[in-house]
C-alpha positions as CSV (number, residue, x, y, z in Angstrom):
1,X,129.8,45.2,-279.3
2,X,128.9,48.3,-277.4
3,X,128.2,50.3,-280.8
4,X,125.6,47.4,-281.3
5,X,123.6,47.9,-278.1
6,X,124.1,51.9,-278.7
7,X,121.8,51.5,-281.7
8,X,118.9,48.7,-280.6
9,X,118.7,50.6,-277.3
10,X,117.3,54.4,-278.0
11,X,114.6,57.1,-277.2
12,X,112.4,54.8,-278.8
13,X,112.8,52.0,-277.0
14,X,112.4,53.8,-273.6
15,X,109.5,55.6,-274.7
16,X,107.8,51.8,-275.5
17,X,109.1,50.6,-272.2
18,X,107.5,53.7,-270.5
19,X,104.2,53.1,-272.4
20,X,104.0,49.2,-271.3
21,X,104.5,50.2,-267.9
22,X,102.0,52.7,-267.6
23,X,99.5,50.3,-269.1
24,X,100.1,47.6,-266.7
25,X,99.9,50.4,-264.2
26,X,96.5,51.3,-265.6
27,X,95.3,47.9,-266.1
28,X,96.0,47.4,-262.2
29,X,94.6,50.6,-261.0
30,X,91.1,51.0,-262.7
31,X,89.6,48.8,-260.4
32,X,89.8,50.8,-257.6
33,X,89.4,53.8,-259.6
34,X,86.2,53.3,-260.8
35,X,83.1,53.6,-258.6
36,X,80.3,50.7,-259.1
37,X,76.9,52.4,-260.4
38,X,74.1,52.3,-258.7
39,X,72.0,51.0,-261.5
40,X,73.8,48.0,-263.6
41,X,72.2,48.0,-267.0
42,X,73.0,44.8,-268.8
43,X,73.2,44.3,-272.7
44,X,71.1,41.0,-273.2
45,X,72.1,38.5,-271.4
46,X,76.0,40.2,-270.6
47,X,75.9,42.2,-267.3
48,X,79.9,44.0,-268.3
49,X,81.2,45.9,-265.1
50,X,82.2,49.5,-265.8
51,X,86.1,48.7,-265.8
52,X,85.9,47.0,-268.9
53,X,86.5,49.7,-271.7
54,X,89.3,51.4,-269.7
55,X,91.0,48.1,-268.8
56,X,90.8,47.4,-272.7
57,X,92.4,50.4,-273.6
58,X,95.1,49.7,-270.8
59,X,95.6,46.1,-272.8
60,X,95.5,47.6,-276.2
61,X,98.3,50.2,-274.8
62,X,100.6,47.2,-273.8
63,X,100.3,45.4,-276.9
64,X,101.0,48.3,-278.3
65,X,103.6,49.7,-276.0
66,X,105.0,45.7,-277.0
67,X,105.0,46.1,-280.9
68,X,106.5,49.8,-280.3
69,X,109.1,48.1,-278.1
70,X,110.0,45.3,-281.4
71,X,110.1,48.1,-283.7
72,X,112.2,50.1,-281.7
73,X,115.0,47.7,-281.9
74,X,115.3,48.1,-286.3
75,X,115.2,52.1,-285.8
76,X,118.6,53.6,-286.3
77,X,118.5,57.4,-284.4
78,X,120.6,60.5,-283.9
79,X,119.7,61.5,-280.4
80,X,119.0,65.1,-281.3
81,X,118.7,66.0,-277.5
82,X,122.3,65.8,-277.3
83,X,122.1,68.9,-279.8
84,X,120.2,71.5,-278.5
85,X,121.2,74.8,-277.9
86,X,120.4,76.9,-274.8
87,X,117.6,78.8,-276.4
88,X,115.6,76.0,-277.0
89,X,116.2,74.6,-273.5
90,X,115.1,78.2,-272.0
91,X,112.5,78.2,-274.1
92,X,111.1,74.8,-273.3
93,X,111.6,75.7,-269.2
94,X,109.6,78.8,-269.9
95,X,106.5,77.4,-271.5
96,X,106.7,74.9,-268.4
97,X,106.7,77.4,-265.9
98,X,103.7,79.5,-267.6
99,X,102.2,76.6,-268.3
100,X,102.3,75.6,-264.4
101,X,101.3,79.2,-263.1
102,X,98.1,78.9,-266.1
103,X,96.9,76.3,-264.2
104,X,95.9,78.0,-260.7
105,X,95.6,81.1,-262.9
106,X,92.6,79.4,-264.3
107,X,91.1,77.9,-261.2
108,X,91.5,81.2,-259.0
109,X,90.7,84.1,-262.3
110,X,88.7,82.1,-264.4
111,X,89.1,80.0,-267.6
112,X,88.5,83.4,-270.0
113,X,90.7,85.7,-267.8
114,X,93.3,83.0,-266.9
115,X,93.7,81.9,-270.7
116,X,93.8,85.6,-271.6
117,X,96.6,86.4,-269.8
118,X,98.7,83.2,-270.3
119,X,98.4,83.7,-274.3
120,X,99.5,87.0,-274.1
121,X,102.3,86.3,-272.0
122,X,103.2,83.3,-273.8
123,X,103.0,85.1,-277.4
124,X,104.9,88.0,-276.1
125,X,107.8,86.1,-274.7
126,X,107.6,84.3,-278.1
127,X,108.1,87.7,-280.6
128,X,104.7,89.4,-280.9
129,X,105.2,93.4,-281.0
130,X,101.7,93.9,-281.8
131,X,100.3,94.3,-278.6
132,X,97.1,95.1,-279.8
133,X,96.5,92.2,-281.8
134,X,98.0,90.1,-279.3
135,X,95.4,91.8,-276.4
136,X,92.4,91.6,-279.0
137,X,93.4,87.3,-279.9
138,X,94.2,86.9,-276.4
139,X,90.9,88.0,-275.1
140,X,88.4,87.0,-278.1
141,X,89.6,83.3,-278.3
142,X,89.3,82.4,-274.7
143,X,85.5,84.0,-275.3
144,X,84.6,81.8,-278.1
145,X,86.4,78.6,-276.6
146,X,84.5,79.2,-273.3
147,X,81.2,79.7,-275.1
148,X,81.5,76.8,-277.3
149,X,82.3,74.7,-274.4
150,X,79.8,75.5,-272.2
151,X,76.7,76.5,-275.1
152,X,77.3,73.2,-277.4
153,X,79.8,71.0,-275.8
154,X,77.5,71.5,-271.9
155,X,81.2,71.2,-270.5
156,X,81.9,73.1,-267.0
157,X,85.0,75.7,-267.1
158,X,86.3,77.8,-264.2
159,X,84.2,80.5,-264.1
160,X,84.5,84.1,-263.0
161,X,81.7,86.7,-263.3
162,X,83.0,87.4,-266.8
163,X,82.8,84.3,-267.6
164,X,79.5,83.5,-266.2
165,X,77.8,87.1,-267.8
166,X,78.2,86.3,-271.3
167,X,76.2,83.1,-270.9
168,X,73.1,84.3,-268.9
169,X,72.8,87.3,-271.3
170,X,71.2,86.6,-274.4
171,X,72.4,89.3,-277.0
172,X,75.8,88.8,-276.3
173,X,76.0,84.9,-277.8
């Protein structure tokens, strides 16, 4: 009997648990997350409040999270956690903790100089030798996500005075 439950009740099934709860968590919340506008356009005759679409996605993640949750019962799985060998939990605790220190990185350096030196940290730890290559990706693909974001996307990063030169000067972009 206990072999039978082992295999209905898996990753799977906690993961679609999880997701119905955080959509009826969501469905709850937007309410009060969502400030009315000051100007309430209708379509036609239909005046919908602003809460609609994100309460629809909430729904649409429950019935989801609920036909995830049925499948998830049929779905014979290895937990493969069980498995893992200290490298790869090192390596995962790593990337966690330079992820964490990217973030105030970014807010108090700058998206280009805070992304700069998280993906060189982060490919070094990972194998590169080629400290060149890794300085020259590390610098020149912070610079082109930075631009397209703020040239053709209009999308506000950190800045920092490098940041903020390449887009007043002309010749540079």
């Amino acid at each position: 009997m206990d072999q039978i439950v082992e295999k209905k009740f898996n990753f799977n099934t906690v993961a679609a648990i999880l997701f119905i709860a955080l959509g009826v968590f969501l469905y709850i919340v937007i309410p009060s997350q969502i400030d009315k506008p000051l100007i309430q356009l209708s379509v036609g005759q239909f005046n919908l409040p602003p809460e609609l679409f994100p309460q629809i996605a909430a729904i649409c993640m429950v019935i989801l999270g609920v036909w995830f949750l049925y499948k998830s019962r049929s779905i014979d799985q290895v937990n493969e956690l069980k498995n893992l060998n200290k490298e790869a939990i090192v390596n995962v605790a790593v990337t966690l903790v330079m992820m964490a220190i990217y973030v105030p990185l970014m807010v108090n350096l700058g998206f280009v100089l805070g992304s700069a030196i998280m993906i060189f940290a982060m490919s070094t730890y990972f194998g590169n030798r080629n400290y060149l290559v890794g300085v020259l990706i590390s610098i020149t693909l912070p610079v082109v996500v930075f631009a397209t974001f703020r040239r053709l996307l209009l999308v506000e990063l950190p800045p920092f005075p490098i940041d903020i030169y390449p887009l007043t000067h002309w010749s540079l972009i």
